[in-house]
ChimeraX commands (.cxc) that place a marker at each C-alpha (Angstrom):
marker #1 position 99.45,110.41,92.34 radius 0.5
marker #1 position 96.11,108.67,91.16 radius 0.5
marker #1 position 94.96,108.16,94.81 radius 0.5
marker #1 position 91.33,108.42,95.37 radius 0.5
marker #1 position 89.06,108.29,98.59 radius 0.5
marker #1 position 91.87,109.19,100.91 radius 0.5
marker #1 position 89.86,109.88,104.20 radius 0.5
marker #1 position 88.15,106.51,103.75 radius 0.5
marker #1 position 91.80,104.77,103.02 radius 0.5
marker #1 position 92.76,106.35,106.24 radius 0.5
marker #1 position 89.87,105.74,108.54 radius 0.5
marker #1 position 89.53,101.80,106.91 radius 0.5
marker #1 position 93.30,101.47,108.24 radius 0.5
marker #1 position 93.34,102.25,111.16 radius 0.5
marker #1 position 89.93,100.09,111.77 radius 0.5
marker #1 position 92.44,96.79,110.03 radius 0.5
marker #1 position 95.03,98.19,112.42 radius 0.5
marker #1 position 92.96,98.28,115.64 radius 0.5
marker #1 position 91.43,94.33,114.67 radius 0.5
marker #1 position 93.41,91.97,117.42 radius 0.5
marker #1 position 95.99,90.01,115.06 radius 0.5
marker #1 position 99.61,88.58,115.18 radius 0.5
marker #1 position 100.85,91.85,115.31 radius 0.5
marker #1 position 98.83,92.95,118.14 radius 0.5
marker #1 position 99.57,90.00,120.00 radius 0.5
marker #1 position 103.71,89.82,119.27 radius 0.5
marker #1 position 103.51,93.47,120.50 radius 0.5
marker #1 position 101.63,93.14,123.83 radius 0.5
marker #1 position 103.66,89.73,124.71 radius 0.5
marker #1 position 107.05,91.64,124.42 radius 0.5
marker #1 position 105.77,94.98,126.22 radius 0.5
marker #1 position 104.58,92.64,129.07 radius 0.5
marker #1 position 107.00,90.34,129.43 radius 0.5
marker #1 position 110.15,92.54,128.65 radius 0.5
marker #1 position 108.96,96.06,129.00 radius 0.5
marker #1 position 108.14,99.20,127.32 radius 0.5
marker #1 position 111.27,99.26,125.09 radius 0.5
marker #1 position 110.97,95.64,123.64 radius 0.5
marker #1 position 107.56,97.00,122.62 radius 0.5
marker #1 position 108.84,99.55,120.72 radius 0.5
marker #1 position 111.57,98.02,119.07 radius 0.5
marker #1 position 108.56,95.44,118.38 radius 0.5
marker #1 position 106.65,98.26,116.60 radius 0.5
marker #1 position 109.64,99.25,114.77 radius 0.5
marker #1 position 110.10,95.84,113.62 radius 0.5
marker #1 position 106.49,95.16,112.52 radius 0.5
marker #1 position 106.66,98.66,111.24 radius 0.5
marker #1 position 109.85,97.63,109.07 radius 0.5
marker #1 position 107.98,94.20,108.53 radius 0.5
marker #1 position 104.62,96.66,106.33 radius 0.5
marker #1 position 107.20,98.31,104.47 radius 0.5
marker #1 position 108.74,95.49,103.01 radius 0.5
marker #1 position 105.40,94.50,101.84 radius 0.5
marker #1 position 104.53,97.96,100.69 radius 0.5
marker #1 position 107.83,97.39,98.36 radius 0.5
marker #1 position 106.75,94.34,97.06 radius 0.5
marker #1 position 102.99,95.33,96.38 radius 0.5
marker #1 position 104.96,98.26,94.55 radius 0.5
marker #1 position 107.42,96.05,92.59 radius 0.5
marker #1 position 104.85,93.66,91.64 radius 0.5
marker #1 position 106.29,90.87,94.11 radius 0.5
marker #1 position 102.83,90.71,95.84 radius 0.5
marker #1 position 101.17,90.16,92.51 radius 0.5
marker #1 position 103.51,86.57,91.95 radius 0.5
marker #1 position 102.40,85.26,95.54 radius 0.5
marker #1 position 98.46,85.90,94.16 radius 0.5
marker #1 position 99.29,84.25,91.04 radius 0.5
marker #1 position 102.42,81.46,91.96 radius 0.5
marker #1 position 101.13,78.08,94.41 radius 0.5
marker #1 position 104.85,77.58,94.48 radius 0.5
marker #1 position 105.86,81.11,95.54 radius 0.5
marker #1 position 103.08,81.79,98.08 radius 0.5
marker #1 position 103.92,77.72,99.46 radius 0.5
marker #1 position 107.50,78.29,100.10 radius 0.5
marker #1 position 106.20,81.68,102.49 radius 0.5
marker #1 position 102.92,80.04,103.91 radius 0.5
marker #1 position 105.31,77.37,104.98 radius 0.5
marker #1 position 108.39,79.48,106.25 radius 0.5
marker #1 position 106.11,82.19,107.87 radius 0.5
marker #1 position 104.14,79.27,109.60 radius 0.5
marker #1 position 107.29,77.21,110.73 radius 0.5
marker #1 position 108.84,80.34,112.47 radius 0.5
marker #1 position 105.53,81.63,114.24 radius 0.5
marker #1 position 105.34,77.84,115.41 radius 0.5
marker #1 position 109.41,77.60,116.27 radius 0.5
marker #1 position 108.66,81.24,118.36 radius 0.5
marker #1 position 105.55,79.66,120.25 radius 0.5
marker #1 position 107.32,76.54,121.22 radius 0.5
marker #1 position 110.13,78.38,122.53 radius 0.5
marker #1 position 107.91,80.07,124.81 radius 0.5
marker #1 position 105.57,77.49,125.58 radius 0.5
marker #1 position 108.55,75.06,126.60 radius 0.5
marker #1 position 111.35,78.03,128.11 radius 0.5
marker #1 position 112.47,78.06,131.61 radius 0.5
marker #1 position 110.25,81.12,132.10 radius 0.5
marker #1 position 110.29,81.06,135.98 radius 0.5
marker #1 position 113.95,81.51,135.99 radius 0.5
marker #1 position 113.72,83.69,133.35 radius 0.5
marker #1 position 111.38,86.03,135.15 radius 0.5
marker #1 position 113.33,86.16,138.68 radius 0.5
marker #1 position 116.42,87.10,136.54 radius 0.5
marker #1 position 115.62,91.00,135.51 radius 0.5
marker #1 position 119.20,91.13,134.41 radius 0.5
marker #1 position 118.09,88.58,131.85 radius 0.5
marker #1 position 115.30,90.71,130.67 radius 0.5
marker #1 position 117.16,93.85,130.35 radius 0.5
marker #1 position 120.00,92.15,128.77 radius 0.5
marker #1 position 117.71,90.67,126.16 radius 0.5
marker #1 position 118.94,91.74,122.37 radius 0.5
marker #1 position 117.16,94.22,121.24 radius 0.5
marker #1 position 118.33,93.52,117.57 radius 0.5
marker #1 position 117.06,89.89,118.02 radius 0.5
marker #1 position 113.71,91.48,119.20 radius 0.5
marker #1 position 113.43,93.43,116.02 radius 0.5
marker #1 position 113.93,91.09,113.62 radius 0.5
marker #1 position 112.13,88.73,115.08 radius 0.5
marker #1 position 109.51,91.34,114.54 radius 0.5
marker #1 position 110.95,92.15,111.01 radius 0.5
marker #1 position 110.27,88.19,110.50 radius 0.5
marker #1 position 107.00,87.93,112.08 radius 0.5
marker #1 position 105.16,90.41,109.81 radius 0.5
marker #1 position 107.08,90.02,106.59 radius 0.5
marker #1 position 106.99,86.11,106.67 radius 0.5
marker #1 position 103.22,86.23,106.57 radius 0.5
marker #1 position 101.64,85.92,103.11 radius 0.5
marker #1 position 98.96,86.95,103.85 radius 0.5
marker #1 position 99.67,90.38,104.66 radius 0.5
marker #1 position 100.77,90.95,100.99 radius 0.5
marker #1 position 97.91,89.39,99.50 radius 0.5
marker #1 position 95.53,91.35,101.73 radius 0.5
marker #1 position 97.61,95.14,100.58 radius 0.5
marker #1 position 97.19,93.39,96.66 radius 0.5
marker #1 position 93.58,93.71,97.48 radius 0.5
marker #1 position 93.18,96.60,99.60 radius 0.5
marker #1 position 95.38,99.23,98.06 radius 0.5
marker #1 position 93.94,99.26,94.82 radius 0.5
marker #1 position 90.57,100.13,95.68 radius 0.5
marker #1 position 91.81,103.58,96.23 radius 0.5
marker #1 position 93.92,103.71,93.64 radius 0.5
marker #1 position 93.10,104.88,89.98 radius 0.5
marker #1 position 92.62,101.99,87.47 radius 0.5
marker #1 position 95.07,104.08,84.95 radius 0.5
marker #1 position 97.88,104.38,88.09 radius 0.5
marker #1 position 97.37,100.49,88.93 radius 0.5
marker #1 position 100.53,99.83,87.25 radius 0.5
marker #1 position 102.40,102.43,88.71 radius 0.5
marker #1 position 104.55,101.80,91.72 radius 0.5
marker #1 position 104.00,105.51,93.42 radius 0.5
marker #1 position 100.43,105.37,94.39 radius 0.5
marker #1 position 101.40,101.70,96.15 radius 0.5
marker #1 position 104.32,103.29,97.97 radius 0.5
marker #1 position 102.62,106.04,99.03 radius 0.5
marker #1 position 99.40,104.12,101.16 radius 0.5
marker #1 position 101.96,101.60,102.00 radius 0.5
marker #1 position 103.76,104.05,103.92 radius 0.5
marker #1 position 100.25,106.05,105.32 radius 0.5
marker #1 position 99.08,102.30,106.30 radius 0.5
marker #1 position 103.05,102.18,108.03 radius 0.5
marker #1 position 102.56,105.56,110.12 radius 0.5
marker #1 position 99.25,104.84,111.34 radius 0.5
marker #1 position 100.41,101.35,112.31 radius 0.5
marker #1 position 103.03,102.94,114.12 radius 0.5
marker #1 position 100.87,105.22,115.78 radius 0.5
marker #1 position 98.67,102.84,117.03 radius 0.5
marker #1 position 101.20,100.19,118.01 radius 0.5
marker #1 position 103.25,102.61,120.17 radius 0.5
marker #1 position 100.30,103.66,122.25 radius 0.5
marker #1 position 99.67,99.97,122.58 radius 0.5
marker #1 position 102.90,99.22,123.74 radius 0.5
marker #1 position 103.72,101.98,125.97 radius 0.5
marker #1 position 100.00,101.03,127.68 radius 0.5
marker #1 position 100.54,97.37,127.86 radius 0.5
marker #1 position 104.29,98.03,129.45 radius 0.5
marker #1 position 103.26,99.52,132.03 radius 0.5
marker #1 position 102.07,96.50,133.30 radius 0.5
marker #1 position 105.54,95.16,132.38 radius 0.5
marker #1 position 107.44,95.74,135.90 radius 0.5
marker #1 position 104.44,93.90,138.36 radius 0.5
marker #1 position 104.35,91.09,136.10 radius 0.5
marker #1 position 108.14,91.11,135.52 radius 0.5
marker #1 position 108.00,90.56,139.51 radius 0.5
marker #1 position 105.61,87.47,139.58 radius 0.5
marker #1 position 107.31,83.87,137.87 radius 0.5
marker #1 position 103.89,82.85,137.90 radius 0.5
marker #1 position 102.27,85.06,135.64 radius 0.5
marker #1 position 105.13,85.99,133.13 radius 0.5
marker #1 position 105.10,81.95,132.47 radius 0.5
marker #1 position 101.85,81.72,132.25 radius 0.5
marker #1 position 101.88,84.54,130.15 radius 0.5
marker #1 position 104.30,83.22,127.81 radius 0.5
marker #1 position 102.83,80.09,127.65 radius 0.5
marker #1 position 99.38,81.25,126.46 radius 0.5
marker #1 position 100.54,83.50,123.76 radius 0.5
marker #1 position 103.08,80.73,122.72 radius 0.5
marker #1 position 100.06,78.96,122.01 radius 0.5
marker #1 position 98.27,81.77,120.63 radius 0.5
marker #1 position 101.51,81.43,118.26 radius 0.5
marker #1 position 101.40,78.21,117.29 radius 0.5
marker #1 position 98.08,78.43,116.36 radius 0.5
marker #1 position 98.33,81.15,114.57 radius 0.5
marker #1 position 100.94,79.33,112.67 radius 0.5
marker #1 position 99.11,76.63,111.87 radius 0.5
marker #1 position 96.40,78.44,110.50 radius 0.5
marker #1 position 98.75,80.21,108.47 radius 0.5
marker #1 position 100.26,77.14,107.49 radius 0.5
marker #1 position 96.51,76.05,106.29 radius 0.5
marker #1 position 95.85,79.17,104.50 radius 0.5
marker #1 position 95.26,78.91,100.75 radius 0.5
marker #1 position 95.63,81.72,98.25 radius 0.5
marker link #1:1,2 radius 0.2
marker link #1:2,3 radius 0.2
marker link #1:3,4 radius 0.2
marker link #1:4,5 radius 0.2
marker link #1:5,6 radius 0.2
marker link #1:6,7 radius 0.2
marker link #1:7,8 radius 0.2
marker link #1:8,9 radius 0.2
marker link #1:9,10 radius 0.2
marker link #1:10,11 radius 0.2
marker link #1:11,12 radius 0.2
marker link #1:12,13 radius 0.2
marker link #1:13,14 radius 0.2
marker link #1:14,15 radius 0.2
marker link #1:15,16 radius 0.2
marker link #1:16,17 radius 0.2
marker link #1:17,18 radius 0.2
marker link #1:18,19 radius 0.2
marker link #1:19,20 radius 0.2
marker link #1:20,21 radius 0.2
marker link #1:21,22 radius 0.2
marker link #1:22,23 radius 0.2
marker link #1:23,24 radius 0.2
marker link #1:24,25 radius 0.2
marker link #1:25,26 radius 0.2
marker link #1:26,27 radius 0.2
marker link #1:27,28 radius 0.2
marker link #1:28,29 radius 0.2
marker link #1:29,30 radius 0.2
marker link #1:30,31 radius 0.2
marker link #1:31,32 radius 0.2
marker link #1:32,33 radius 0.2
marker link #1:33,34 radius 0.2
marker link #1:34,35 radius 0.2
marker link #1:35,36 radius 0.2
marker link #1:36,37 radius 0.2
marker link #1:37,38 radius 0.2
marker link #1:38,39 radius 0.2
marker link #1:39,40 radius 0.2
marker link #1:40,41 radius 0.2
marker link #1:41,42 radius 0.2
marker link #1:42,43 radius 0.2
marker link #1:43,44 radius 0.2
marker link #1:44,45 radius 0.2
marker link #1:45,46 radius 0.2
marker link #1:46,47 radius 0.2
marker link #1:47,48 radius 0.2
marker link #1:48,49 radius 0.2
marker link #1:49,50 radius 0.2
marker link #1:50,51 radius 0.2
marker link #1:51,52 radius 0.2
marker link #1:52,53 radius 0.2
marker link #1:53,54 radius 0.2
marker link #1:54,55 radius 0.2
marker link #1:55,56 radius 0.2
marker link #1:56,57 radius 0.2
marker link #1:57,58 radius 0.2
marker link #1:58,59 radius 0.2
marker link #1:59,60 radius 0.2
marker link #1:60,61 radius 0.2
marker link #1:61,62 radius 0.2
marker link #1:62,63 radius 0.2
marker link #1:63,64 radius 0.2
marker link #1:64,65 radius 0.2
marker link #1:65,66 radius 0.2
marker link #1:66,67 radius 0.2
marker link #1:67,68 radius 0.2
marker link #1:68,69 radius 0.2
marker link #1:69,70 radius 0.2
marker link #1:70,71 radius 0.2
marker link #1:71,72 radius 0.2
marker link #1:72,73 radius 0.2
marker link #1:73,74 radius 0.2
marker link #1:74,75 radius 0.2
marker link #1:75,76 radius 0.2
marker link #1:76,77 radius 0.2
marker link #1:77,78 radius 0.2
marker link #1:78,79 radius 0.2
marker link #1:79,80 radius 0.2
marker link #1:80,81 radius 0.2
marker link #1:81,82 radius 0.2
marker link #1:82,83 radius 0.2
marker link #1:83,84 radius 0.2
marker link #1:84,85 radius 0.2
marker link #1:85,86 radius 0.2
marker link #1:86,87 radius 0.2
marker link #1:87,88 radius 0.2
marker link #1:88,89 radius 0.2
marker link #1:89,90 radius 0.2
marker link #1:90,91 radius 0.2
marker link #1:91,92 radius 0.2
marker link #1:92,93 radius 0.2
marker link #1:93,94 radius 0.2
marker link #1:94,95 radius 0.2
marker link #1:95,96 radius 0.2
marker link #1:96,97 radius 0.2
marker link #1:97,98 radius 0.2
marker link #1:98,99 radius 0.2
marker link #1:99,100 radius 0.2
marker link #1:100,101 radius 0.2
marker link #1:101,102 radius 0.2
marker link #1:102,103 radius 0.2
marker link #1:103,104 radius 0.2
marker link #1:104,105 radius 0.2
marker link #1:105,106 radius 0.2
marker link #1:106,107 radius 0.2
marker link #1:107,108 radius 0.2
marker link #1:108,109 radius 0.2
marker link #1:109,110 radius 0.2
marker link #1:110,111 radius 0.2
marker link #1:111,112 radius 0.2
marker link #1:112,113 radius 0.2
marker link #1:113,114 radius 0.2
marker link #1:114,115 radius 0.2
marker link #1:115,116 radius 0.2
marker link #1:116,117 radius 0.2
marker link #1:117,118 radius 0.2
marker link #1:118,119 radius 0.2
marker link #1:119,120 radius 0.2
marker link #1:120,121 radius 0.2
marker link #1:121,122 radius 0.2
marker link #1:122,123 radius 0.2
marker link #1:123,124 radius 0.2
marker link #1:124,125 radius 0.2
marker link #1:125,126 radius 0.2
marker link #1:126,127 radius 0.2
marker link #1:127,128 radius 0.2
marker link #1:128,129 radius 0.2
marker link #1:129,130 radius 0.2
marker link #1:130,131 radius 0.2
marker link #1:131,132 radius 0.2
marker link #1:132,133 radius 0.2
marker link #1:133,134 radius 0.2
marker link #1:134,135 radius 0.2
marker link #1:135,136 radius 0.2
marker link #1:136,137 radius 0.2
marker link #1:137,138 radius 0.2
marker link #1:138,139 radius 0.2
marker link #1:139,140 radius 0.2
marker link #1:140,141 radius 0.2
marker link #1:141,142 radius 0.2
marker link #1:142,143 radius 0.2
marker link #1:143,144 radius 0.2
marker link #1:144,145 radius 0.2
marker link #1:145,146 radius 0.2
marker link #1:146,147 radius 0.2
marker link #1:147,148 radius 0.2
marker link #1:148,149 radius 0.2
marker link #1:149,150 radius 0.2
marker link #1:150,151 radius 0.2
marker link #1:151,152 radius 0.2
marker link #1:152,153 radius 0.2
marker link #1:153,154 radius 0.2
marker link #1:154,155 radius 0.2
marker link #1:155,156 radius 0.2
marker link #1:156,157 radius 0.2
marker link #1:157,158 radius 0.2
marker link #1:158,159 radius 0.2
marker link #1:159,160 radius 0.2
marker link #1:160,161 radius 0.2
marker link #1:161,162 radius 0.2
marker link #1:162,163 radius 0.2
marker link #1:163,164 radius 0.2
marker link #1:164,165 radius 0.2
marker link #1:165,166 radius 0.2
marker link #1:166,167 radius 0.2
marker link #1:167,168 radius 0.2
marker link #1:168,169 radius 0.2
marker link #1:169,170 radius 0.2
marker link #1:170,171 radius 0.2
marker link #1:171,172 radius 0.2
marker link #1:172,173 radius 0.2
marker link #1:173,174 radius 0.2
marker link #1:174,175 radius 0.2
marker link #1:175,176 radius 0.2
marker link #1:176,177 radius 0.2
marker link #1:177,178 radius 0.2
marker link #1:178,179 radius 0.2
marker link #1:179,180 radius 0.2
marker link #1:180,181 radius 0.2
marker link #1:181,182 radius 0.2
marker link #1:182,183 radius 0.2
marker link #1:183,184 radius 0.2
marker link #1:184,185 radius 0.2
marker link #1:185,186 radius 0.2
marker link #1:186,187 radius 0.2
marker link #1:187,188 radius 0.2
marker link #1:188,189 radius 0.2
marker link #1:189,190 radius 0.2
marker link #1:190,191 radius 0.2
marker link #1:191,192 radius 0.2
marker link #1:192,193 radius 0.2
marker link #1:193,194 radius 0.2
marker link #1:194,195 radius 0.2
marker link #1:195,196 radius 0.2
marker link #1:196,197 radius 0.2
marker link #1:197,198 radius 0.2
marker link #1:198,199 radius 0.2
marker link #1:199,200 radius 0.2
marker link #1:200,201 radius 0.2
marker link #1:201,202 radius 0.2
marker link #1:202,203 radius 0.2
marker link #1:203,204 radius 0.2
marker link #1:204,205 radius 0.2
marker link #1:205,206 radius 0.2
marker link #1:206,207 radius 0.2
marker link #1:207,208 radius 0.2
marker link #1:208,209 radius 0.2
view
């Protein structure tokens, strides 16, 4: 399939993976704040989120954000906007009330949790810029132009994601319940990784090809 180094592809991952990102922090917010399964459907969703990029770095799609200011603009811009319209929400929500309601909690969508996920990840251009630039170092140079070897690490770089995220998210909710229980904490909680958000956004928003 014109892979090369495969341990080292593998090992490299799951270092990327492990570095505390946007998808580290969407995942531990919803597994604290909403519990154990809102982290999972979080992982799914980020999950979802790589393989979408795996299909564009396969398609070529990845290749016209590297090489179009006006492609990789109009997803800087819409990536950035959401991240910032998701940490406002939280920054400015009710969260006290929100908190002393479980019903609330449990009754949260779970689709809306995973595509807000989906949206997070996929939204962010510079997740397909950085598999433009990491796959193909273990890649052939006469398979660079097929779209098997790219599908293939994209979906290696997917399971060990998964992996990973689900331990972090069935670790971080079990912390979900006591803070669940305090109004205090879940809107402090909130607030600082709306702001972690935002900022996030904005640097996003100020990222250049």
């Amino acid at each position: 399939m014109g892979i090369i180094n495969f341990a080292a592809f593998l090992v490299t991952s799951l270092l990327f993976i492990m570095s505390p990102g946007l998808d580290t922090i969407f995942i531990l917010n919803k597994s604290v704040t909403q519990g154990r399964k809102a982290g999972l459907l979080s992982t799914l969703g980020i999950t979802t989120g790589v393989l979408v990029h795996t299909t564009f770095a396969a398609l070529g799609l990845s290749l016209l954000l590297a090489q179009s200011a006006m492609a990789f603009n109009i997803v800087k811009y819409l990536g950035a906007a959401y991240l910032i319209y998701l940490g406002l929400v939280k920054v400015f929500s009710n969260d006290d009330l929100i908190a002393a309601n479980e019903l609330s909690l449990k009754e949260a969508s779970s689709g809306k949790t995973y595509f807000s996920a989906v949206l997070t990840n996929t939204l962010n251009p510079k997740v397909a810029i950085f598999f433009l630039a990491f796959f193909p170092q273990f890649i052939e140079a006469a398979h660079l132009h097929s779209a098997l070897p790219f599908i293939v690490l994209g979906s290696v770089y997917a399971v060990v994601g998964l992996f990973w995220y689900t331990i972090l998210a069935l670790f971080a909710g079990t912390f979900s319940y006591k803070i669940q229980s305090n109004p205090l904490v879940i809107k402090w909680v909130n607030k600082v990784s709306g702001g972690l958000f935002v900022l996030m956004g904005i640097k996003i928003a100020l990222t250049k090809r």
